[in-house]
N, C-alpha and C positions, 0 to 999 in steps of 0.2 A: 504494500500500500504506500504510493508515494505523496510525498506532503502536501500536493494538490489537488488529493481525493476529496478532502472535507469542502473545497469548494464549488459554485455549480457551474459546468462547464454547459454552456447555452451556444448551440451550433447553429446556425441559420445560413440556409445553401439560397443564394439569387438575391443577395442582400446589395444589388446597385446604386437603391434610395439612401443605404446608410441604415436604415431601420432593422431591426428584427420581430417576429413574433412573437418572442416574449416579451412583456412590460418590462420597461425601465424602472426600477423601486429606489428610491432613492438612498433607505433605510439600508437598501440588499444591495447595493451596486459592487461595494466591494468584495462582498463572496463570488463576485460574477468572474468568470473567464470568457470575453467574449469573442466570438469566432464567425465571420462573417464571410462567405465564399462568393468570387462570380466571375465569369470566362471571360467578361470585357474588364481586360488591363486598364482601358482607359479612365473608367471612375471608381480604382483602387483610392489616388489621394481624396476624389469625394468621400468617399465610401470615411476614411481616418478624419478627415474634417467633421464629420457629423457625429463623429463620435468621441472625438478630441479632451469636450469638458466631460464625458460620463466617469467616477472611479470607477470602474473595472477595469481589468486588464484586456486589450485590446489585438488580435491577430485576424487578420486581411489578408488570406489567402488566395489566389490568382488563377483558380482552378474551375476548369467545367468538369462537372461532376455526373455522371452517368453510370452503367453496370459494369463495365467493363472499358479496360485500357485500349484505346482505339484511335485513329484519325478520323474526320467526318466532319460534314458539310451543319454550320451554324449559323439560322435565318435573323437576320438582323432586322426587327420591324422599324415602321415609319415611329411610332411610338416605341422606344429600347427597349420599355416594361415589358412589350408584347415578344422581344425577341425569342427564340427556341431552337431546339435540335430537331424539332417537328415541324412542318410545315403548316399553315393558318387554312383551315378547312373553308374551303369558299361560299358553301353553302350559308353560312352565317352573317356573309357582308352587308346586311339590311340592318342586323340587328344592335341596338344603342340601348344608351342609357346615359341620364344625365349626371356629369362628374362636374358638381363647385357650378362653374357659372358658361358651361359653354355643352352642347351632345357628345358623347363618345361614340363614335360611329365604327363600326369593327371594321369595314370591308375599306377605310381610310387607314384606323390606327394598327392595326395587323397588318396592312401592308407592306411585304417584303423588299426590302428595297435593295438587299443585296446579300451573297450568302459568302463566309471565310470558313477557311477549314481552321478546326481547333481539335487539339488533341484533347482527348477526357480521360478522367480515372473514375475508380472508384472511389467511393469512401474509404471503404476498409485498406484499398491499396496506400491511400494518401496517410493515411492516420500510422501506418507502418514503413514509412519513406522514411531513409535516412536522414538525420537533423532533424526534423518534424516532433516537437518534444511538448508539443500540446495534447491536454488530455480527449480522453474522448469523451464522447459526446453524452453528456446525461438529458440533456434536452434538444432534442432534434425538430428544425422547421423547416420548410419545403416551398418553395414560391417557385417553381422550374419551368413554369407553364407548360403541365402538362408531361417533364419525365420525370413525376414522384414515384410512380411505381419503379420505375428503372434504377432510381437511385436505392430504394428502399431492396431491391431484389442484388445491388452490389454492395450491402450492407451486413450483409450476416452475422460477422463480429461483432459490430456495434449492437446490433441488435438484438443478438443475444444474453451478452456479456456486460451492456454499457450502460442503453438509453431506457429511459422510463418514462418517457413522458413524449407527445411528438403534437404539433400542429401541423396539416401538411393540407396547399391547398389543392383541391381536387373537382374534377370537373363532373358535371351530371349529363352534359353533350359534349360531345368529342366538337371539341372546338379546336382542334388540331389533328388532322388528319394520321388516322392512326394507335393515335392513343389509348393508353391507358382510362376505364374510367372508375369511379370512387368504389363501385364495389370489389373490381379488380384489385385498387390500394388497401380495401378495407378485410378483403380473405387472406392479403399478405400479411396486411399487417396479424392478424388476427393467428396465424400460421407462427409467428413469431412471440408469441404470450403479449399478445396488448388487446386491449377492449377498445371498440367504439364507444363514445362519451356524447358529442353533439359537435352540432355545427356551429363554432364560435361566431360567426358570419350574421346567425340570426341577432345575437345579444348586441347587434353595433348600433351605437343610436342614427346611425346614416344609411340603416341596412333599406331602406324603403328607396334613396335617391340609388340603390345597388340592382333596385329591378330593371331588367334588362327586357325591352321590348323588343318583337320580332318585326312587327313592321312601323315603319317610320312615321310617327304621328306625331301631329303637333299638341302644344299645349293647353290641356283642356281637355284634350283624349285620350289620356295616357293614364290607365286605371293600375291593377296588378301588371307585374309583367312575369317573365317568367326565370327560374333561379337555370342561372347556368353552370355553378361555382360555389364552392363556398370553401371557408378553412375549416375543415375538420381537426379537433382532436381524439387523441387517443390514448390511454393510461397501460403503462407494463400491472397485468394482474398479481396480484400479490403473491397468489399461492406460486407465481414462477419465480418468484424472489427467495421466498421459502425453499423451493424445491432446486434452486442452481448449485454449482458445487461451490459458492462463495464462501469463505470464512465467517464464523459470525459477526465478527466487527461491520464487517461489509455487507453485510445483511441489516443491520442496523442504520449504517449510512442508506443504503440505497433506501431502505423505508422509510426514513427520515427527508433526504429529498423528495421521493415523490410524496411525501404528507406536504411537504411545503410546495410542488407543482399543484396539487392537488386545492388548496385552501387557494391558489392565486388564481386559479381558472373557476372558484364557488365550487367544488367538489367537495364540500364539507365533511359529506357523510363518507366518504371515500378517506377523505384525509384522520379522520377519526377510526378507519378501518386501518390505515397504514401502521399508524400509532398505537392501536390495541395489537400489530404482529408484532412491532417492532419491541414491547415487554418480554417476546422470549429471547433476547438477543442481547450480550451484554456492547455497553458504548464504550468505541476505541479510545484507549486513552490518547491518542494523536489531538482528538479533539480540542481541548484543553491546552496539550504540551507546549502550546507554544505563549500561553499566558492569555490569547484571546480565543474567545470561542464563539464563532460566525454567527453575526444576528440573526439568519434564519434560525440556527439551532435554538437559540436563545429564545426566539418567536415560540418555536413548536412548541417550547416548554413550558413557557407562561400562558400559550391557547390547550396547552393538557393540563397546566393544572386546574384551570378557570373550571373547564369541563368537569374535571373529576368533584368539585367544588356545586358545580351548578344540581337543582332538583332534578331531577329525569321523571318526566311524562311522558306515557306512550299511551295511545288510545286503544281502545280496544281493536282486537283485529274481526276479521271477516268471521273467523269460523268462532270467535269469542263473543260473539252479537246472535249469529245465525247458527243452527243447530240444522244439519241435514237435508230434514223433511223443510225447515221454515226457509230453506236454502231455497229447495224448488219449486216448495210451494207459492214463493215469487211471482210464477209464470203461471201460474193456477186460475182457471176464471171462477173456481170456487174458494179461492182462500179465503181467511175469516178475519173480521175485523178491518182496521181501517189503512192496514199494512204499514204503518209503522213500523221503526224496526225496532225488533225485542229486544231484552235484556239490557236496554239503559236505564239508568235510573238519576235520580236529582243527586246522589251521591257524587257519580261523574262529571256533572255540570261542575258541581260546588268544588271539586279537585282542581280541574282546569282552571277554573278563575282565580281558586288558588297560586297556580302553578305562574299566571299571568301576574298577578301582584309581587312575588317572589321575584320575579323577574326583573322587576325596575321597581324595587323598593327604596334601593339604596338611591337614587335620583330625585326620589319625590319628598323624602326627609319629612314624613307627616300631612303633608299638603292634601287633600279632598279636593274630588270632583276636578280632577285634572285628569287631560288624555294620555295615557301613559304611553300608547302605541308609538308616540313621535324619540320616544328617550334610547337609550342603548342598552342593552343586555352588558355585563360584565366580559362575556365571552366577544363581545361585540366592540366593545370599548377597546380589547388586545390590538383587534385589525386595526382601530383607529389608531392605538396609541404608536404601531409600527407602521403608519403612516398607508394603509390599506381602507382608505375612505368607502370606493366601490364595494369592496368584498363587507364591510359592516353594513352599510345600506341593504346590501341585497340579501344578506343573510336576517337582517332586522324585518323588510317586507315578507320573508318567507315565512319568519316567525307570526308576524301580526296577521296573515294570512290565512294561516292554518289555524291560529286561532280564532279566528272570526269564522271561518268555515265552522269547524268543532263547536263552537256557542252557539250560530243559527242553528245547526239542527239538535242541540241540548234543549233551545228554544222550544223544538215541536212537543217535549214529553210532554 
């Protein structure tokens, strides 16, 4: 285990903008190793300037990335974003969507304007080149237009071995001829111990100007359009963390990272699964040895302790409410009664509202007749306090949510 295990090595293949898929944490910046790949040499020093003032440590690699070591023909579009190792399926050239303040019009901005040959590697080959003494990849993301699955198929070490976490964006129409599409990326992946999780694509608050029309209308007629695209993530399953030939330190790190990929994508209950495996695993003393111990580590500890701290309510379940026959009798045009559902009682109600006041007690310091849904949960205050605004909001509406679901129909007893 070498001394740059404990930090998170974030890999992002077709990073020309400077950007990557993962969020910039400001909190977390220094646990970062950031690793940004892309076959056009020429906005290598963009690509450094955009990331210049972030603390992490920063490596700009010069590499088209594909399954294998090869020469081949590289489509340079009118628009760079659109450039590819795949050709721009022409079928599509009607279809737009409005970006900021002007159409995106594909059968323009995918236009080929000229093709260079570039050499490609693998990942797995690159990651094993002489000199190359960056870690691999614990978070891997994918913008390739259209060769994720290729990259992911000359990946097998990483992927077995490394990564636990991926966004990778992926098409729902072969919008390049040839291609790969998401379910093809999502059997490999899946082939590899990682789960489908969702399409990060929907959660954007710009995701509505992201519809993409097929035929060219003006404004004022332009209602849904249709998804062609989106960034899927995906999470390494636990049990394969469990079950690798790692040592337990490294079993402890690796569930430790993906509890903290996990809490940054709102994977809560995921992240709270990593951390109940990661109790059979002792923590390497590495962690520590060097006198600081990495604020995410530090996060996970003060979001487990909250938790083990906090009331647990679980509601009843399906087969805890409904007995068998009152299962079927559901669909009965003789059932009896008003069908309600059995086995609640005002006991229930009076728990939950319970469970609500316990919640944001500490905020209200006595006060009546106040809305408490607008305050934080303890567990909620952590995200805040480590500068995770989004992730407390959204885990605070899920909360308020299901509790208000849970009281309207306590309501009906």
């Amino acid at each position: 285990m070498t001394s740059n295990n404990s930090l998170l090595s974030i890999h992002h293949v077709g990073g020309r903008s400077g950007t990557r898929s993962f969020p910039v944490l400001d909190q977390f910046e220094k646990d970062v190793i950031n690793v940004l790949y892309d076959a056009d040499k020429s906005c290598l020093d963009h690509i450094r300037e955009q990331n210049s003032r972030n603390k992490s440590k920063l490596h700009v690699l010069p590499y088209c990335v594909s399954d294998s070591a090869r020469s081949t023909d590289f489509n340079l579009g009118y628009d760079p974003n659109t450039s590819s190792l795949y050709e721009f399926n022409r079928r599509y050239d009607e279809y737009s969507f409005l970006r900021y303040d002007h159409d995106y019009i594909f059968g323009e901005t995918f236009k080929p304007m000229k093709q260079v040959k570039v050499d490609v590697r693998s990942l797995d080959e690159i990651m094993s080149m002489p000199g190359v003494s960056i870690p691999h990849p614990d978070f891997l993301s994918l913008d390739t237009q259209g060769a994720e699955f290729d990259i992911l198929r000359g990946a097998k070490n990483c992927l077995g071995d490394h990564v636990l976490a991926m966004t990778l964006e992926t098409e729902l129409h072969e919008l390049y001829s040839g291609q790969k599409l998401f379910g093809d990326v999502s059997s490999l992946a899946n082939e590899h111990g990682f789960d489908f999780v969702t399409f990060t694509f929907f959660d954007s608050p710009t995701s509505r100007m992201n519809d993409v029309y097929p035929h060219y209308s003006p404004i004022g007629f332009r209602s849904r359009g249709f998804t062609l695209y989106a960034d899927a993530l995906f999470v390494r399953r636990v049990e394969s963390i469990e079950e690798s030939g790692a040592n337990d330190g490294l079993k402890w790190l690796h569930l430790s990272k993906l509890a903290f990929f996990s809490l940054i994508f709102d994977q809560v209950s995921y992240s709270l699964k990593c951390l109940h495996a990661r109790k059979n695993y002792s923590k390497p003393r590495m962690i520590d040895s060097n006198g600081t111990t990495p604020a995410y580590i530090s996060f996970l500890e003060d979001f487990e302790r909250v938790f083990e701290a906090a009331p647990k309510y679980y509601p009843d379940s399906f087969t805890g409410l409904f007995t068998y026959q009152n299962s079927t009798e559901r669909f009965s045009t003789k059932r009896e009664g008003s069908g309600a559902d059995p086995g609640r009682s005002s006991q229930d109600k009076e728990s939950l509202m319970a469970l609500h006041k316990v919640f944001c007690d500490w905020v209200r310091a006595g006060r009546e007749g106040e809305d408490i849904s607008i305050y934080y949960s303890p567990a909620e205050q952590v995200l805040l306090d480590y500068g995770l605004g989004r992730q407390a909001e959204t885990l605070r509406d899920s909360r308020n949510a299901h509790i208000r679901v849970l009281a309207e129909s306590f309501n009906k007893i």
